[in-house]
Structures are given as C-alpha cells and as structure tokens.
ROTOR-34096 format. One line per 3 residues: number of its first residue (from 1); their letters; for each residue z, x, y of C-alpha. Coordinates in steps of 0.02 Angstrom, whole numbers, plus 50000, padded with zeros to 5 digits. Each point is the difference from the previous one (the first is absolute). Example, Ala and Ser with C-alpha at 12.3 -4.5 7.8 and 13.67 -1.06 7.14 Angstrom:
ROTOR-34096
1 = as = 50390,50615,49775 ~ 49967,50069,50172
This chain:
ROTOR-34096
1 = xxx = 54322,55945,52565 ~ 50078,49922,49851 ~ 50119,49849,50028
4 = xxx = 50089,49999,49837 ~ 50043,50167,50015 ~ 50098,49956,50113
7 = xxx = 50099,49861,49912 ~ 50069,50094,49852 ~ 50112,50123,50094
10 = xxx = 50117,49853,50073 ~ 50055,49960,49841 ~ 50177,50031,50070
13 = xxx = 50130,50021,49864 ~ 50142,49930,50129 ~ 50189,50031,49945
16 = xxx = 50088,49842,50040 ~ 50138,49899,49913 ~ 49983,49842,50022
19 = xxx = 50158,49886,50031 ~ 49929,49825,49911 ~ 49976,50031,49798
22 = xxx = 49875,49868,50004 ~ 49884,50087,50178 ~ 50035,50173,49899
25 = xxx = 49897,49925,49847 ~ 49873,49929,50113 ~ 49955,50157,50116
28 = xxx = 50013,50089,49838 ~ 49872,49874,49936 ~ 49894,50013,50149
31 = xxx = 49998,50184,49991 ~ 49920,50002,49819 ~ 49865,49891,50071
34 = xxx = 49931,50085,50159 ~ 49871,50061,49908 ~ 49957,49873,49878
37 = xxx = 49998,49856,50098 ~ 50049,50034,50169 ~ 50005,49824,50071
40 = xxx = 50127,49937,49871 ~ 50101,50166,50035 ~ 49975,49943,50204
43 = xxx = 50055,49816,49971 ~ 50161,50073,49895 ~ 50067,50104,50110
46 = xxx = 49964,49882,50169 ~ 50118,49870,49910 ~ 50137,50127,50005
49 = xxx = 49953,50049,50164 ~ 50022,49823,50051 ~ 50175,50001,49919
52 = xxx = 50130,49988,50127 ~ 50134,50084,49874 ~ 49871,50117,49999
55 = xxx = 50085,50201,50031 ~ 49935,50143,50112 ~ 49946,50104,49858
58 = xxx = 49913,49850,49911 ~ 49917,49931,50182 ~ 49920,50198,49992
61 = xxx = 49939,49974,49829 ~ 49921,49847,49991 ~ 49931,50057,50193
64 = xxx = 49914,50143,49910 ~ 49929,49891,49862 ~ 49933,49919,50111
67 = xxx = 49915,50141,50110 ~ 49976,50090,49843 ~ 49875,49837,49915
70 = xxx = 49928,49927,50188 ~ 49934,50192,49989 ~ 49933,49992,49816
73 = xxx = 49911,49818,50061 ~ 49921,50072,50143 ~ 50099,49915,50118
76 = xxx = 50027,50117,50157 ~ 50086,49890,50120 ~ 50136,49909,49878
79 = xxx = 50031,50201,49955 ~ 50023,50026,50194 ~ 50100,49851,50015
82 = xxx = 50123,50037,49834 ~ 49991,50187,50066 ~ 50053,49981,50182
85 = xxx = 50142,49890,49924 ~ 50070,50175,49879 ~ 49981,50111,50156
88 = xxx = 50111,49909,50119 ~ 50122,49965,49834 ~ 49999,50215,49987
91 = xxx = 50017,50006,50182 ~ 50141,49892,50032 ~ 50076,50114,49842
94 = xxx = 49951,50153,50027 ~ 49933,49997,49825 ~ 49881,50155,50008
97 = xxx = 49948,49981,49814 ~ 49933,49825,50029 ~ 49926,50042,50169
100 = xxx = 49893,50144,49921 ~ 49933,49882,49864 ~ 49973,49855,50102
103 = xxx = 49892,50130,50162 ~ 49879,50040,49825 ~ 49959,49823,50003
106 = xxx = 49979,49968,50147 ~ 49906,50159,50029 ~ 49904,49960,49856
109 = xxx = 49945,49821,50042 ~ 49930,50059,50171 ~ 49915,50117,49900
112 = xxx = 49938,49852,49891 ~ 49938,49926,50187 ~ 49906,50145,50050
115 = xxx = 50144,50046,50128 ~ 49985,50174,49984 ~ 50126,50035,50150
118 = xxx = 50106,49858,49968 ~ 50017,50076,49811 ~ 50041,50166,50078
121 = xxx = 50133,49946,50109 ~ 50106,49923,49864 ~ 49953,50147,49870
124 = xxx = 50061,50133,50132 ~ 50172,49893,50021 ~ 50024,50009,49821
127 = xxx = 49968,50191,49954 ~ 50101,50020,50148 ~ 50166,49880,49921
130 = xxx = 49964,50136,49829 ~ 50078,50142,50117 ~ 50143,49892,50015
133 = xxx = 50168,50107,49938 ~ 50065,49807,49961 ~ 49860,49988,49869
136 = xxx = 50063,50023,49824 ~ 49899,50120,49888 ~ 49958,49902,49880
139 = xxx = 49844,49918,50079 ~ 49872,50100,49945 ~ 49897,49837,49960
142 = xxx = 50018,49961,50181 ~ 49948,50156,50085 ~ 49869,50012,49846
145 = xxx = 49943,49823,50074 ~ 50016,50051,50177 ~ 49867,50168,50013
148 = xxx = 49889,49890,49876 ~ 49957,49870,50125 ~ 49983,50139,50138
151 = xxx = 49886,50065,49908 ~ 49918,49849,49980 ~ 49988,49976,50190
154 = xxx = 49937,50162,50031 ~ 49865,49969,49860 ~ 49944,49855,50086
157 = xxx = 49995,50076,50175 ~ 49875,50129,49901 ~ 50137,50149,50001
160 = xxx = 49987,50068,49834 ~ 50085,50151,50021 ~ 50185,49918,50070
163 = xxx = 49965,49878,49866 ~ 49993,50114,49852 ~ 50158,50093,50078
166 = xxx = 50081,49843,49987 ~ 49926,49945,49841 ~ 50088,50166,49920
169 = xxx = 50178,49967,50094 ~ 49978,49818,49915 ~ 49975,50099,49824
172 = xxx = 50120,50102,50013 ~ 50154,49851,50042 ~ 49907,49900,49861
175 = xxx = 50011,50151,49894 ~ 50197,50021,50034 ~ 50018,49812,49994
178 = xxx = 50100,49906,49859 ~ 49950,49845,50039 ~ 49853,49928,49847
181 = xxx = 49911,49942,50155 ~ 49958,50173,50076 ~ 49892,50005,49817
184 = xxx = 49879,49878,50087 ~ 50016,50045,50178 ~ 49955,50206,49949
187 = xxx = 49843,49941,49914 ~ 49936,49914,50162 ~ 50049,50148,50105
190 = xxx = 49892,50114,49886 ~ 49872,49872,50019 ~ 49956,49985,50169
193 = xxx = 50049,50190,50027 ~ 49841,49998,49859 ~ 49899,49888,50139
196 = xxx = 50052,50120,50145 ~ 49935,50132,49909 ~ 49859,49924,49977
199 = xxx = 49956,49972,50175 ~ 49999,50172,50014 ~ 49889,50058,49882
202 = xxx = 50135,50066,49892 ~ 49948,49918,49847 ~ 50092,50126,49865
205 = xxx = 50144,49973,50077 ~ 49964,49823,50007 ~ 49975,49979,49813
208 = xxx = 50151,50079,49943 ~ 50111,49888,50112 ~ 49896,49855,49934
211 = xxx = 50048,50069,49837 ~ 50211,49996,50053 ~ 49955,49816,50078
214 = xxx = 49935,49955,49808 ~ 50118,49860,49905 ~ 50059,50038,49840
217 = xxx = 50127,49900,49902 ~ 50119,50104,49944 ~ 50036,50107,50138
220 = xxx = 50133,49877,50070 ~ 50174,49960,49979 ~ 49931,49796,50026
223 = xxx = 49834,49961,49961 ~ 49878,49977,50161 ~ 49965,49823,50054
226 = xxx = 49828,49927,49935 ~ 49931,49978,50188 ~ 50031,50164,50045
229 = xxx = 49934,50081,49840 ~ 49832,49910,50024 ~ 49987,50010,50187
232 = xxx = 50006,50203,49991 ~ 49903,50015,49857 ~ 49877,49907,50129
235 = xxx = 50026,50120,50136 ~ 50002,50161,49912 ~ 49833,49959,49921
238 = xxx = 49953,49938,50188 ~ 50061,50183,50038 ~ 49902,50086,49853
241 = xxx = 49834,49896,50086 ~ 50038,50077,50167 ~ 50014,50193,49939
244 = xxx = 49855,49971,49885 ~ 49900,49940,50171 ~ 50086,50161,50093
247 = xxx = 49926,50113,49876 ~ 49835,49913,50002 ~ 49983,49915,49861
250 = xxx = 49963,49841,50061 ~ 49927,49894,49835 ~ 50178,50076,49911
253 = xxx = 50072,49920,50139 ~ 49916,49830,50003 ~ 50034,49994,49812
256 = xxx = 50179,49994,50008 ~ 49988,49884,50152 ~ 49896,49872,49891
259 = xxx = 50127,50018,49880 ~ 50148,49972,50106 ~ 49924,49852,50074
262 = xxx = 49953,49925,49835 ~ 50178,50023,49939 ~ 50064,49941,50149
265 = xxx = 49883,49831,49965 ~ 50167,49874,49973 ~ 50121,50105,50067
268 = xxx = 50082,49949,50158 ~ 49904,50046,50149 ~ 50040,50123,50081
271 = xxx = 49901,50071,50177 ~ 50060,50166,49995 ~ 49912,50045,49819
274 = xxx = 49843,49888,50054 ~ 49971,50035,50171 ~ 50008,50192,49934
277 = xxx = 49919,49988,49853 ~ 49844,49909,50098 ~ 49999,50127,50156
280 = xxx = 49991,50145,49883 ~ 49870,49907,49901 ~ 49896,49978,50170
283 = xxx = 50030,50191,50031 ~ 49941,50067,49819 ~ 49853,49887,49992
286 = xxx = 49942,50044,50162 ~ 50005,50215,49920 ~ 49912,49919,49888
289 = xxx = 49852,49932,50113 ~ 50025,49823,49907 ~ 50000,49898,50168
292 = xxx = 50018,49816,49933 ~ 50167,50042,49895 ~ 50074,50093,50143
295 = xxx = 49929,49855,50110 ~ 50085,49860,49886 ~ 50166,50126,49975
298 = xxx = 50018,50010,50201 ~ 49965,49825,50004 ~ 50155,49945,49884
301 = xxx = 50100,50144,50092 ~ 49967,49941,50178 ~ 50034,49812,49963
304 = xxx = 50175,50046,49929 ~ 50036,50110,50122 ~ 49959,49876,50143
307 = xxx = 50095,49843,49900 ~ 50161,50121,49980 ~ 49982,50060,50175
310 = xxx = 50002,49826,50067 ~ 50164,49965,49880 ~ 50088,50133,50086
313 = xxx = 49958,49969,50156 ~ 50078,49835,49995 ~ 50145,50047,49910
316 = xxx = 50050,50119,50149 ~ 49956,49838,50128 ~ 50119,49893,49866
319 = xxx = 50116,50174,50041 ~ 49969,49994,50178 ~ 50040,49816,50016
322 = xxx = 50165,50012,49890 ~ 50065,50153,50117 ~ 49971,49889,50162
325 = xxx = 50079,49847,49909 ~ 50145,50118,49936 ~ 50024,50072,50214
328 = xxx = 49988,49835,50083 ~ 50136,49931,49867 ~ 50109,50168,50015
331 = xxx = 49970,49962,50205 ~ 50041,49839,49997 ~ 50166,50067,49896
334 = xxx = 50017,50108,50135 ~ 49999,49874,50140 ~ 50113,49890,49927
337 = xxx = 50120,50147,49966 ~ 49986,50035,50170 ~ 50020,49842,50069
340 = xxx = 50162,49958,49898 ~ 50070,50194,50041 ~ 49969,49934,50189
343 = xxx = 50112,49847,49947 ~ 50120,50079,49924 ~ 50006,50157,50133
346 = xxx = 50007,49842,50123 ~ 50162,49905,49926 ~ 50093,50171,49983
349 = xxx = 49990,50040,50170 ~ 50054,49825,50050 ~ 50140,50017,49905
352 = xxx = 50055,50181,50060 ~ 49973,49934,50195 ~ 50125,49839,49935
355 = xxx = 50119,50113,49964 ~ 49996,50109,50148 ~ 49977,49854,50127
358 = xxx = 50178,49924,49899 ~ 50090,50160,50004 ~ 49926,50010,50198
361 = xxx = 50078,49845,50029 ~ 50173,50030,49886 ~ 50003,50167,50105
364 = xxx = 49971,49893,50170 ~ 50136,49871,49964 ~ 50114,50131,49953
367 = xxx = 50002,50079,50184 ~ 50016,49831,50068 ~ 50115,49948,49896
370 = xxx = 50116,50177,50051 ~ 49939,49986,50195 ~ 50076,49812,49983
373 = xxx = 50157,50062,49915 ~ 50009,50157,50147 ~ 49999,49899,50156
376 = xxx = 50128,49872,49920 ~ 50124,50122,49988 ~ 49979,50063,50180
C-alpha cells in the first residue's frame, strides 16, 4: 500500500562503540542525516565501510546506513545487496539482535517488490528469532518493528483481520518501548490499522485510530522529522477521503481529495497518495454519475499504475539477474573449493602412502638384515 510507511520503522537506533574516534564521529554524522539527506548519509558511512581499520561493530553500522538510506531512495536491490551482507555477518555470529533487524528489511523490501511470499518467508524467520530465550528484553522496538511489517504483509495479501491483530501486538511493544523512535513507528501502526478498518466498513473505528495516527508537536520527547510530519498529514487526510466515500458522501470525499492533491502540487511525488487519491476520485465521480471526471480520474490512475507496474517488474528481472549472477559466482567458488580440497586431499594421501611404503621397506630390510645375521651364525 504505502511505501514510506514502510521506511520510517528501520530507523534502527544500533548500540555500537566504535573503535576509530574519527569513524565514531562519522557514523554518528551519517546517522543524523538519514533522513535529511540520505545520499550524503550513504556516501559517509560507505567510506568507513571501505576502511580497512574499519571494526566489526562499525562494518554493522555503516552496513545499516547503508540499507537503512538505499531503502529511503527507493533502491530495492542495493538494500538486498547491503542486507544479505548483515545476515551472513549475524549468522557467522550468532548475533540474534542483528539478524531480527536485518529479516525486517529484507522482508520489507520484497514487500516493496510485490513478493508477497518472499516477504513472508523472511517475516516468519524473524517473529520466530523474538521467541529466542537468547534475546534480551529490551527490544521492544524490535519486536514492535517485527508484528508491524506482518501486518503489513497480511494487509497487502487483503487479510485484514491477522493484520489488525498484528497492528495491536505492534502498539502494544511501541507502547512499552523507550526508544523516541517507537513515537513515530506507533503513529504508523495506528494508521494503517485506521486503513484496515476501513476496508471493512468500520469507519468509527477507523476515525478514532486516524485520530491516535494524528501528529502533534509536543507529544514527543524529540520533535518528529519534517518528512514524516507532512507525509501523514497526507495520508490521514487520504484516510478521512476514504471513510467519507464509505459512508457515502462522495462530493465530501472528492473535496478533501482536491485539496490533498493541490497541496501536494510541489511536494515530492509520491504514487501511493496519487495513484489513491485518483482511483477514489474515479470511484466517487462515477456515484456521482459525472462520467468525464471519473473517465479523466481512471485515466491518470491507470497510466500510473501501468508505468509503476512496469518499474517493478523490471526491478525483480534486475533481482532475478543479480541472484543468478550471485549462484554462478558462489558455484564457481564452489568448484574451485572443490577442486583445490581434491588437491590437497590428493597430496595428503601421497604423503601418508610415503610413509607407509618407507616404514614397509625399513620393516623389510630389518628381517633381512636379522635373516642375514641368523644364518651367519649357524
């Protein structure tokens, strides 16, 4: 449904202490600007990735950075790529923390590609890591983070009722949470709990979780970043549109769709407010027998539709082509390792039939040598 929803709530706050004074100030530079400017922030911590004093907890922190700002740019596979490179980090440490975190990514990028199942798969290992008794308990962010994006994937897959039951876990680990960021991430859980309700028909319910999603400023221990103040301002009032439609009330509705499209004029496009706002504006104008709007509406809905259709369709080809690159390299590896284990396997047993064919022969020259000395002294 909504991409940037999905962006916010890998915002990691990662615990690491960095080794090098001068990579410390850096991540911690980098860190400050993931949301500002997240290309600087990506360039800044790929230098100290690129460091080759560079320590294990910094390579995880800049790695994140990384992940964290390819997903803010909308760059799937350089998330994939800076993600798969975490995982086999947690892996070869048994660092269940990191694992968890770096799953949600993943999860949530295939999400991103319209991999519903692919999404699940690395969702499902991740709530299943939370039951972990190695987990510390202090990761309520995590597990907050974790049933958010199930409920995400069980939105998309049109499951509304395991999505709100996950939407509520989320709350309620957001709710326990410390961490300033669970502030942000609790307002988008209420706010696509608000959409789920919506789709089914529940619009009271709806408008008082729309209400819970709503920004204000001094409700937080840190005040909310800019982007995400305006961007669910945008969606709650894209929310408001959709129960006012619900309810019938379809010129309220196109009203505050007008609106949000004419505020929207210079903002940053974004598909997910457009390509909603102009399908709902299709559906009210057509209640309202006005066939040319909902003609023209449809019209700017179905060509962005079909243009972001195409764009995901060849960013899972780019996918598919990078996996088959990535398996005939990791083959290749394999032959090679193979090969020299043959080698190897090879001179050791060359060597272990040296030594038995010279202790053969000591052995045989020693009874010759004692036959000899026998029959000498007969």
């Amino acid at each position: 449904m909504r991409d940037w929803i999905l962006v916010i709530c890998f915002l990691f706050a990662i615990p690491v202490a960095a080794s090098n004074k001068d990579n410390e100030t850096r991540l911690g530079e980098a860190e400050k600007l993931v949301l500002e400017n997240p290309q600087k922030a990506f360039s800044i911590a790929q230098k100290v990735y690129a460091d080759p004093d560079v320590s294990h907890a910094e390579k995880i922190q800049s790695l994140f950075i990384m992940t964290n700002t390819s997903n803010l740019m909308q760059k799937p596979l350089t998330v994939i790529q800076y993600g798969n490179e975490v995982l086999k980090i947690a892996d070869n440490r048994d660092d269940l923390a990191t694992k968890i975190k770096i799953l949600g990514i993943l999860g949530n990028t295939y999400q991103f590609l319209k991999l519903n199942e692919k999404a699940r798969y690395y969702l499902d290992q991740a709530e299943l890591l939370l039951a972990s008794p190695k987990l510390r308990d202090s990761m309520d962010l995590v597990r907050g983070n974790t049933f958010y994006l199930k409920a995400m994937n069980y939105f998309y897959s049109l499951d509304s009722d395991i999505a709100i039951s996950y939407f509520n876990k989320a709350i309620d680990q957001y709710g326990r949470s410390k961490n300033p960021l669970s502030e942000i991430n609790i307002k988008l859980a209420y706010l696509n709990k608000a959409f789920c309700l919506i789709n089914q028909n529940k619009t009271q319910e709806a408008r008082e979780n729309l209400k819970f999603a709503a920004v204000t400023p001094n409700e937080t221990s840190k005040p909310y970043p800019l982007q995400f103040t305006q961007l669910q301002d945008a969606f709650i009032e894209l929310g408001n549109a959709r129960i006012l439609a619900a309810e019938d009330h379809h010129a309220e509705s196109n009203l505050v769709l007008l609106r949000l499209l004419e505020q929207r004029k210079n903002a940053q496009a974004r598909e997910d407010i457009e390509n909603d706002s102009y399908q709902l504006l299709a559906e009210n104008f057509l209640q309202l027998g006005d066939i040319a709007k909902h003609d023209y509406y449809e019209s700017l809905f179905s060509k962005q539709s079909a243009k972001s259709n195409r764009e995901s369709a060849k960013l899972v080809s780019q996918l598919i082509a990078q996996n088959s690159k990535n398996y005939n390299a990791e083959k290749k590896s394999i032959n090679l390792n193979y090969l020299l284990l043959i080698i190897v396997l090879g001179v050791t047993m060359a060597v272990i039939l040296s030594v038995i064919l010279l202790k053969t022969i000591n052995v045989y020259k020693k009874q010759r040598d004692l036959k000899k000395k026998i029959f000498s002294n007969l």
